[in-house]
C-alpha positions, 0 to 999 in steps of 0.5 A, a space after each residue: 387231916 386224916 381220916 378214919 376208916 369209917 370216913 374213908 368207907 362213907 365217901 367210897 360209898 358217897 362216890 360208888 352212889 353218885 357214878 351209879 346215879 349219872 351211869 343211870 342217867 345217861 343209860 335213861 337219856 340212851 333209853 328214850 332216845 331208842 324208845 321214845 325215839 328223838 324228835 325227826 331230823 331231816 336225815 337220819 339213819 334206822 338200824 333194826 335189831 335184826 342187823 338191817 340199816 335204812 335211811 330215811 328222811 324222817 321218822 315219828 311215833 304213832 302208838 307203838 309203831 315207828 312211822 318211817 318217812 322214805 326219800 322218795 315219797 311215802 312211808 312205812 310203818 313198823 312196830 318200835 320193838 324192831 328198831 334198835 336205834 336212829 342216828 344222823 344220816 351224814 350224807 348229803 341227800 339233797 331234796 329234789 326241785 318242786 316241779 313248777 307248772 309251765 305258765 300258761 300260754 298266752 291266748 292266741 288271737 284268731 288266725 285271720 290270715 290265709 287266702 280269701 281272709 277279707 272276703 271270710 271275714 267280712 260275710 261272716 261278720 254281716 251273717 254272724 257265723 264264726 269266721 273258724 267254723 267257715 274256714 273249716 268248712 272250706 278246708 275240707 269241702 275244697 282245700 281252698 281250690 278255687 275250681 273244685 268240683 265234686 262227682 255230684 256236682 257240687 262246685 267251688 270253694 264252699 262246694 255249692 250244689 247247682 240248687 243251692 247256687 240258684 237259691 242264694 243268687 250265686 251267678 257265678 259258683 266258682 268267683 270266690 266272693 260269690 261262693 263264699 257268701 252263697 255258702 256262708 248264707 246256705 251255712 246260717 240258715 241251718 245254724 238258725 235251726 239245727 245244733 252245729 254238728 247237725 247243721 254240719 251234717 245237713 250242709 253235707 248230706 241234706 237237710 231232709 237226712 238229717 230229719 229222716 234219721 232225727 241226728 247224724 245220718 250214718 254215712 261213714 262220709 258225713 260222720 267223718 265230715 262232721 268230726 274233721 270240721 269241729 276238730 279244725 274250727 276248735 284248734 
């Protein structure tokens, strides 16, 4: 049926409203895309309205600033009205491996090996003194030699001085048997009354040193004894 001119005029009108509508529409969506900004997605592209493009792993919204979360760690944080609009970033940035933490070594036995281990072990064990810390007293009294002798005097493995020798009996300071349970007796008696580093202190400088500077006398000697001792007993 054909239709009359004012039929005619109301369906243009009718189409032009309906076009106005879903142009509006879409221009709205566009709107809020920018504006509001779209939920973050894991790669995206920003383009500032000075010109400026940045990619970023994610983007939120805090008031009216835009909270840019970078590749590499951290964020920065603009004002809205800077950015013009975020799109999908199509290159692949692949997210680096989480670091993982080595496991933790396995606790490692006590080293009993090394000469005179049976002797070491066996009066350190009757005495209660750790067998680490005797070891560490002979690695740096004599290096394990056997025949030691210092310019003071003092002899063997564990270095006895000729008093201290007499005192526990040792006949013989250059036995190894003899001198290591001299020098493991000489080294209880002051662990049962002096602290360690003290009592490392006394068996190289004397006892009565000790006491007459109440700690550590300041020999250059002694105080390098004391550290070189605990820094091998503590491995």
């Amino acid at each position: 049926m054909r239709k009359g001119h004012n039929g005619n005029k109301a369906h243009r009108g009718a189409t032009a409203a309906r076009a106005v509508v879903v142009r509006s529409f879409v221009s709205l969506v566009t709107f809020l895309s920018v504006v509001t900004l779209a939920a973050p997605a894991s790669a995206e592209l920003v383009f500032f309205n000075t010109g400026r493009t940045m990619s970023v792993k994610a983007h939120r919204v805090e008031g009216e600033s835009v909270v840019l979360e970078l590749r590499n760690g951290g964020e920065m944080a603009f004002a809205s009205s800077l950015v013009e609009r975020f799109t999908p970033d199509e290159v692949p940035y692949p997210e680096p491996e989480a670091e993982v933490a080595p496991a933790p070594a396995p606790p490692q036995a006590e080293v009993t090996a090394g000469p005179f281990s049976e002797i070491i072990e066996r009066v350190s064990a009757e005495q209660h003194v750790s067998s680490k810390l005797v070891r560490a007293v002979i690695q740096v009294e004599s290096a394990y030699n056997v025949r030691a002798r210092s310019s003071k005097g003092a002899m063997g493995l564990m270095q006895l001085m000729p008093a201290t020798a007499r005192q526990y009996d040792v006949a013989d300071p250059y036995d190894p048997a003899a001198n290591i349970e001299g020098g493991i007796k000489h080294l209880k008696s002051l662990l049962q009354r002096l602290p360690v580093a003290l009592a490392l202190a006394a068996y190289n400088a004397g006892e009565a040193a000790v006491q007459r500077f109440n700690g550590i006398p300041p020999y250059a000697e002694t105080r390098n004894y004391v550290s070189r001792i605990l820094a091998i007993a503590n491995r």
